[in-house]
C-alpha positions in Angstrom: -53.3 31.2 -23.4 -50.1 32.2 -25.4 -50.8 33.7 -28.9 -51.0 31.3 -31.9 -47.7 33.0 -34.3 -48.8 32.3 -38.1 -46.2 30.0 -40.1 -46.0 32.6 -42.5 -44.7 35.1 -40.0 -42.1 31.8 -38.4 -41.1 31.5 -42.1 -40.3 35.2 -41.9 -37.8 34.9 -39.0 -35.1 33.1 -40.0 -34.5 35.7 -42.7 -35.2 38.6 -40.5 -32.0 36.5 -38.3 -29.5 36.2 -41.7 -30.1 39.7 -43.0 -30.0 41.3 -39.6 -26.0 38.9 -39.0 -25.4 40.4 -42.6 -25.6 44.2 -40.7 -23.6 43.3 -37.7 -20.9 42.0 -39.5 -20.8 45.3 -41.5 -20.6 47.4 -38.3 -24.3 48.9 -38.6 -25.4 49.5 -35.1 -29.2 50.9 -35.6 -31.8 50.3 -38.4 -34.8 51.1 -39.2 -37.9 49.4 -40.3 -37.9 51.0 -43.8 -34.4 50.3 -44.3 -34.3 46.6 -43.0 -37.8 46.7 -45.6 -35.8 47.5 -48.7 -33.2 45.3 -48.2 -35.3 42.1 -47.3 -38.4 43.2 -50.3 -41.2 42.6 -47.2 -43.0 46.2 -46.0 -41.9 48.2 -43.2 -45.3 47.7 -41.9 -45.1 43.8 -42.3 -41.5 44.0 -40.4 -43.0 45.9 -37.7 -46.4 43.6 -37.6 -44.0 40.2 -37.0 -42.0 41.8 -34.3 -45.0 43.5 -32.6 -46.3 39.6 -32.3 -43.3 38.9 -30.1 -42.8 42.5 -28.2 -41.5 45.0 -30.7 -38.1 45.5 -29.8 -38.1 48.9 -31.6 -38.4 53.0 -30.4 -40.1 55.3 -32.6 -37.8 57.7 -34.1 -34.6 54.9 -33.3 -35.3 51.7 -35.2 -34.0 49.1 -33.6 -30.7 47.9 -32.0 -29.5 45.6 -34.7 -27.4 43.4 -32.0 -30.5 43.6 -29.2 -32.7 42.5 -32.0 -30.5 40.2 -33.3 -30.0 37.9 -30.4 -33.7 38.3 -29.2 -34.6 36.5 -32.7 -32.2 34.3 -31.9 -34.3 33.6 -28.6 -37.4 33.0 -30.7 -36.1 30.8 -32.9 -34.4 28.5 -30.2 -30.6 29.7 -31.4 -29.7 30.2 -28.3 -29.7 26.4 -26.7 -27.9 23.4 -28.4 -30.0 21.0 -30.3 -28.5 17.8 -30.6 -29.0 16.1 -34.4 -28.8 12.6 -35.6 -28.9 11.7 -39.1 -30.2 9.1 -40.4 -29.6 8.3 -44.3 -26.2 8.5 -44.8 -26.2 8.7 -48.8 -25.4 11.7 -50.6 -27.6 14.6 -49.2 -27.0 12.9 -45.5 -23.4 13.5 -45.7 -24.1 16.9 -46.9 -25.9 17.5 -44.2 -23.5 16.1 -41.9 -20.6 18.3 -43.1 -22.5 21.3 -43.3 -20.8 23.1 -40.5 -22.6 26.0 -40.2 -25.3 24.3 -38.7 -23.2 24.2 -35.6 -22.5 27.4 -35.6 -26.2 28.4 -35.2 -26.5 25.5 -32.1 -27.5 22.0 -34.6 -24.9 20.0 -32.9 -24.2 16.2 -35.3 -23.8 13.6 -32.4 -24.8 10.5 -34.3 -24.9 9.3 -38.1 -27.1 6.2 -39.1 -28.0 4.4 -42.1 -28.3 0.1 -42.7 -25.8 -0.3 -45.5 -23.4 -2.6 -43.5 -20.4 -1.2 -46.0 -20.7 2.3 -44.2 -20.8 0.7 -41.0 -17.5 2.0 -38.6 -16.9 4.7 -41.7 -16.7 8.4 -40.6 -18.1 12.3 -41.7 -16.3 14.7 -40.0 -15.1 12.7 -37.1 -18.7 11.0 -36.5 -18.8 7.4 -36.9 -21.6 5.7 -38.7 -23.7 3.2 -37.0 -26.2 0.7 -37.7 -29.9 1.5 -37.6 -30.0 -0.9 -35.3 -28.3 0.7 -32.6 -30.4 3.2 -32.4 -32.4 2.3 -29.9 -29.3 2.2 -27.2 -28.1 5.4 -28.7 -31.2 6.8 -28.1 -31.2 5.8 -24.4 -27.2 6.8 -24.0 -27.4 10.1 -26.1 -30.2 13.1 -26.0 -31.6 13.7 -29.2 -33.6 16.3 -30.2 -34.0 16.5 -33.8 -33.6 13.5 -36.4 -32.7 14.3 -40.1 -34.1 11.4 -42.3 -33.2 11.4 -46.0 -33.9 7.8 -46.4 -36.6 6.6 -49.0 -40.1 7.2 -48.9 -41.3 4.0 -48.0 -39.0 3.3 -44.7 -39.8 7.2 -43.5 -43.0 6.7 -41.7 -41.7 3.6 -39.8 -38.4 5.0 -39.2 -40.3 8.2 -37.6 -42.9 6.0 -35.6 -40.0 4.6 -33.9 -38.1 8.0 -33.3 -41.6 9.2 -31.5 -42.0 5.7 -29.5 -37.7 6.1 -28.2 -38.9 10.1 -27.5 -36.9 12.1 -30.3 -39.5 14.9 -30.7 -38.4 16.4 -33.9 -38.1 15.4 -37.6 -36.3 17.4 -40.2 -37.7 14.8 -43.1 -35.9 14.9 -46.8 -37.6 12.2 -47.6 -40.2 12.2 -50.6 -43.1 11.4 -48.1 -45.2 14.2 -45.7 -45.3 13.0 -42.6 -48.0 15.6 -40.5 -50.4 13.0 -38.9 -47.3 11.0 -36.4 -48.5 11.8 -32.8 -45.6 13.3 -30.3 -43.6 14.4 -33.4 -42.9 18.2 -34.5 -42.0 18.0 -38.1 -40.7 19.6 -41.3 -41.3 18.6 -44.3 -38.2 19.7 -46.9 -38.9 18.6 -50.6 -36.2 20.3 -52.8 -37.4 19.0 -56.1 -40.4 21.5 -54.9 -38.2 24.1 -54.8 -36.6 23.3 -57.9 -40.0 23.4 -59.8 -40.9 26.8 -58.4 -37.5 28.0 -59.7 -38.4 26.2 -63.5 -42.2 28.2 -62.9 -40.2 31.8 -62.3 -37.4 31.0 -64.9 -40.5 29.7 -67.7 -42.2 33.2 -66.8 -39.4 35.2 -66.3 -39.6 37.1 -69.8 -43.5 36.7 -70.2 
């Protein structure tokens, strides 16, 4: 049986990725634990007790190979394959999403946009033609899809995501005000901004306290 990975140390990886692409592109070649620890505010000891849960990667008295380690977070986090993205939602924050093109760069691939305003219907974002809800279904069949993006309003989320799970898209990246945990065959994750935003208003109220 594979070890169960704590979210907290998943949350942890992503940045471990960014900071560790930050290095490369300034021509370091070795780090160490303490000094990847002082640039990303986490302990050396916490560094090296997420990596130890997927090998280590590091020698004492080295550090670690910031392009080895580098690409073999990559591996862990999936960066290496392309996952192909739909959106569905195309207001303001689904276009956003769709012209975001770093997203590509890290293997999120746009191949379809989708929303049931019939004005958008034939319009474009970057090249990618909107389509009708409603063709979903055959786009679905046509087109492998491995992650959906909804940013549609809370009450046409769940039903919009019961549907993804019954055509076999495994993955929701949901915008939309609404959890949605308990939708069998579905990996999700939940992004609320406005939670974000209110941790922010917390920090900036106690800032001076």
């Amino acid at each position: 049986m594979e070890k169960e990975i704590s979210q907290a140390v998943i949350r942890r990886m992503p940045r471990y990725y960014r900071y560790l692409g930050e290095l490369l592109d300034a021509g370091v070649e070795r780090i160490s634990s303490n000094e990847l620890s002082s640039k990303m505010h986490v302990t050396a000891s916490q560094i090296r007790q997420d990596l130890n849960n997927f090998g280590g990667f590091g020698q004492q008295g080295y550090g670690y190979n910031v392009q080895y380690l580098y690409d073999e977070i990559g591996k862990i986090l999936g960066l290496n394959e392309t996952h192909n993205v739909i959106v569905i939602g195309i207001g303001n924050l689904g276009q956003a999403i769709a012209n975001y093109v770093k997203f590509e760069k890290l293997g999120f691939r746009i191949v379809g946009l989708f929303d049931v305003n019939p004005a958008l219907k034939g319009k474009t974002v970057r090249g990618i033609p909107i389509c009708m809800l409603d063709e979903l279904p055959e786009f679905v069949k046509n087109t492998k899809v491995d992650i959906a993006a909804l940013t549609l309003p809370k009450q046409n989320a769940e039903s919009t995501a019961q549907q993804l799970a019954s055509l076999g898209v495994h993955a929701i990246w949901n915008f939309a005000h609404v959890d949605l945990d308990d939708i069998d065959g579905l990996v999700v994750e939940n992004v609320h901004l406005s939670d974000s935003l209110m941790q922010l208003s917390y920090n900036i109220a106690n800032h001076n306290k």
